[in-house]
VEXKOLLUM-599895 format. One record per residue (C-alpha): residue in three letters; x, y, z. Coordinates in nm, 4 decimals, padded with zeros to 6 digits. Each point is the difference from the previous one (the first is absolute). Layout:
<rs>
+--------+----------+----------+----------+
| residu |       px |       py |       pz |
+--------+----------+----------+----------+
|    Ala |        X |        Y |        Z |
...
+--------+----------+----------+----------+
</rs>
This chain:
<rs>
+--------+----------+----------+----------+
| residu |       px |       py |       pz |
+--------+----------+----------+----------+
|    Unk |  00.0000 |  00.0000 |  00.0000 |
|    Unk |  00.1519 |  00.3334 | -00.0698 |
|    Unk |  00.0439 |  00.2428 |  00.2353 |
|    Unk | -00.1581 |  00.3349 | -00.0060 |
|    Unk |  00.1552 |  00.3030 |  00.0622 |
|    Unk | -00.2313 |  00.2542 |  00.1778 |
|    Unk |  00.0444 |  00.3825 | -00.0475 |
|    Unk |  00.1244 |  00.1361 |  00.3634 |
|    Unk | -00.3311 |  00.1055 |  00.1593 |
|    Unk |  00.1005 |  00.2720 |  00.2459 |
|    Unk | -00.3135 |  00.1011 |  00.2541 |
|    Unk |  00.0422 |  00.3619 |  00.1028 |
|    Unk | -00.0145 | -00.0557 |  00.4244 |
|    Unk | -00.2068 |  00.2527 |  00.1301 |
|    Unk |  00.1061 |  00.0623 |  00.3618 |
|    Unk | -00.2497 | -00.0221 |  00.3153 |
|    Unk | -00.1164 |  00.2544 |  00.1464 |
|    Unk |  00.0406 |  00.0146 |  00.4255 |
|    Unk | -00.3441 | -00.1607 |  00.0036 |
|    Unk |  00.1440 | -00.3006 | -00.1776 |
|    Unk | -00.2243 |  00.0728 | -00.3026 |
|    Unk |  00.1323 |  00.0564 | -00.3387 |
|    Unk |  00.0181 |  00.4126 | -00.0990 |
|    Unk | -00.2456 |  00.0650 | -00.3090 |
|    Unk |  00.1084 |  00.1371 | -00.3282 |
|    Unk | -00.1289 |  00.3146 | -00.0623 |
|    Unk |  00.0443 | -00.0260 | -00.3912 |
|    Unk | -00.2569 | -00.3013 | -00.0088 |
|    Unk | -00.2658 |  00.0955 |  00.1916 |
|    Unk |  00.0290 |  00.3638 |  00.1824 |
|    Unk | -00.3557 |  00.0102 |  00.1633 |
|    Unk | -00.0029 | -00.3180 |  00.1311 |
|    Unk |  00.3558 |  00.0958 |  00.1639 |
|    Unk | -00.1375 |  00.3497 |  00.1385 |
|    Unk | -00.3099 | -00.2021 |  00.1069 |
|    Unk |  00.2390 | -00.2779 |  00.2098 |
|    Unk |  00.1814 |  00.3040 |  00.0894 |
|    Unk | -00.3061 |  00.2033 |  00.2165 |
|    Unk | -00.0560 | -00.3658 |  00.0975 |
|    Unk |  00.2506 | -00.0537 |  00.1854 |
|    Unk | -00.0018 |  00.0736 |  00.3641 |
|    Unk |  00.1628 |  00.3215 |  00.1832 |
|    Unk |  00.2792 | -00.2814 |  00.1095 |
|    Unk |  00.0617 | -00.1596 | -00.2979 |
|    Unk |  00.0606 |  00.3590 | -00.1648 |
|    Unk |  00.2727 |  00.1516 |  00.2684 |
|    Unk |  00.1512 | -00.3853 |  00.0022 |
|    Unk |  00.0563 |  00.0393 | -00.4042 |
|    Unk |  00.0871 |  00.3748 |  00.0438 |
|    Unk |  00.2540 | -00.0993 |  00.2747 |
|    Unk |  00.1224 | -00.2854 | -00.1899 |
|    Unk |  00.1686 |  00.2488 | -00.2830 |
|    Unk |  00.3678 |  00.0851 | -00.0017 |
|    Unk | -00.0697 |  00.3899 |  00.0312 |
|    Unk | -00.1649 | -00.0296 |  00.2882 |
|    Unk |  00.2035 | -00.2470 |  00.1617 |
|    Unk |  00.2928 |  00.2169 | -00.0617 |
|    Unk | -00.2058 |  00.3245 |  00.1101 |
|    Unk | -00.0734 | -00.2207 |  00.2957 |
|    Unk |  00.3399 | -00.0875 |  00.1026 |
|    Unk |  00.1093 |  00.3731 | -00.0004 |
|    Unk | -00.2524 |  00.1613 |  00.1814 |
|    Unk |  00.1136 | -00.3359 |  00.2508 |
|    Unk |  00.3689 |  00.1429 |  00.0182 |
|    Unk | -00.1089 |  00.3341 |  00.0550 |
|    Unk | -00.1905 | -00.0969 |  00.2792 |
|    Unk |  00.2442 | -00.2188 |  00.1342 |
|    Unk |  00.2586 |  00.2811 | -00.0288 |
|    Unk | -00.1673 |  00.2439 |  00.1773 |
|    Unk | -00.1028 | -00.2322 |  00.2991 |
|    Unk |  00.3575 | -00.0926 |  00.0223 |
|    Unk |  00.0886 |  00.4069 |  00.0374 |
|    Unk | -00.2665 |  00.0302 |  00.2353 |
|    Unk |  00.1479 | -00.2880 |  00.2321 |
|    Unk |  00.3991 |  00.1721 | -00.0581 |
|    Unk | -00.1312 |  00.3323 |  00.1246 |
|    Unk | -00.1949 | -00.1658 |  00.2775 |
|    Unk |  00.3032 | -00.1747 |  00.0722 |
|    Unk |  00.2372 |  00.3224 |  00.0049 |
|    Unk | -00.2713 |  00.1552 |  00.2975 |
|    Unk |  00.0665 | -00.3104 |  00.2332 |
|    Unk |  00.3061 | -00.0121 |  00.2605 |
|    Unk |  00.1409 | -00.2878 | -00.0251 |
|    Unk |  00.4056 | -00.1871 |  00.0861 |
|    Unk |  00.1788 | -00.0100 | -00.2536 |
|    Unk | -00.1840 |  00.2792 | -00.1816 |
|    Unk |  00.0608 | -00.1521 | -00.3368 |
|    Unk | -00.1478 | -00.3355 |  00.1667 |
|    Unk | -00.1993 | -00.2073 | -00.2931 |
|    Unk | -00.3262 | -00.0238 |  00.0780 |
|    Unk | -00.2728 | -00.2297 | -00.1693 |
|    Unk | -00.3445 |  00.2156 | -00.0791 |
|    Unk | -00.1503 | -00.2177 |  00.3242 |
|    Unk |  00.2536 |  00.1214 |  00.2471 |
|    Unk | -00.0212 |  00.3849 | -00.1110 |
|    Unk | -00.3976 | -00.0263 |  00.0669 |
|    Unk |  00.0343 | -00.1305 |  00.3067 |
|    Unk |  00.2933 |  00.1695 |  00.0976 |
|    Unk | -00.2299 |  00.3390 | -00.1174 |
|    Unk | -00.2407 | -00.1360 |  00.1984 |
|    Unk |  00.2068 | -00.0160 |  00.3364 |
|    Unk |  00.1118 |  00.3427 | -00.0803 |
|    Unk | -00.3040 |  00.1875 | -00.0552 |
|    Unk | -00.1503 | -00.1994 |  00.3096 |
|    Unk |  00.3683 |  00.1672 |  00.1864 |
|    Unk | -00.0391 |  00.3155 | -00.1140 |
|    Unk | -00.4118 | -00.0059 |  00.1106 |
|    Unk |  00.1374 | -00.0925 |  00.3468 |
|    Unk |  00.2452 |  00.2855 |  00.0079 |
|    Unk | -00.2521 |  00.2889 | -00.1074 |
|    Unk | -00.2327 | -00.1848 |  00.2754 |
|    Unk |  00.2951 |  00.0375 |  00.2860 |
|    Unk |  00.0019 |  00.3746 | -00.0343 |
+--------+----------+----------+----------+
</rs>
């Protein structure tokens, strides 16, 4: 029996969307996709919104930002607070509580006079 040779069939992959579904084409059918698209729940829309690179990369800066400034915030707390050594590392945990302690100190003192 001879053997066939069969044309390379390549399917075009579509990928899933979050939800696991596969996304529509808009060329085929646009008002069926703009119908599935006011279907879909308020969830399903901010999970496919966050699921973009742009917003995961608009995401992940605002993050550092954030992150930045809170770790300012904890260096200048940090520089108010007597400690030995005064360069002493000190883990975010120990300059709240150590904060803590001295504001309570420093209540006690205004108290005493």
């Amino acid at each position: 029996m001879p053997s066939m040779i069969l044309p390379n069939v390549v399917k075009e992959e579509v990928p899933d969307d979050v939800t696991g579904r596969p996304e529509q084409n808009e060329n085929k059918n646009t008002s069926k996709s703009r119908s599935d698209h006011l279907a879909l729940s308020r969830e399903e829309r901010r999970r496919r919104r966050r699921s973009t690179a742009k917003y995961r990369t608009a995401h992940a800066t605002r993050e550092r930002i954030r992150v930045e400034a809170f770790n300012v915030a904890f260096g200048d707390l940090r520089t108010l607070l007597p400690t030995l050594p005064p360069d002493k590392k000190l883990s975010k945990i120990e300059i709240l509580r150590l904060a803590i302690c001295y504001i309570s100190y420093l209540n006690h003192v205004l108290d005493m006079q």
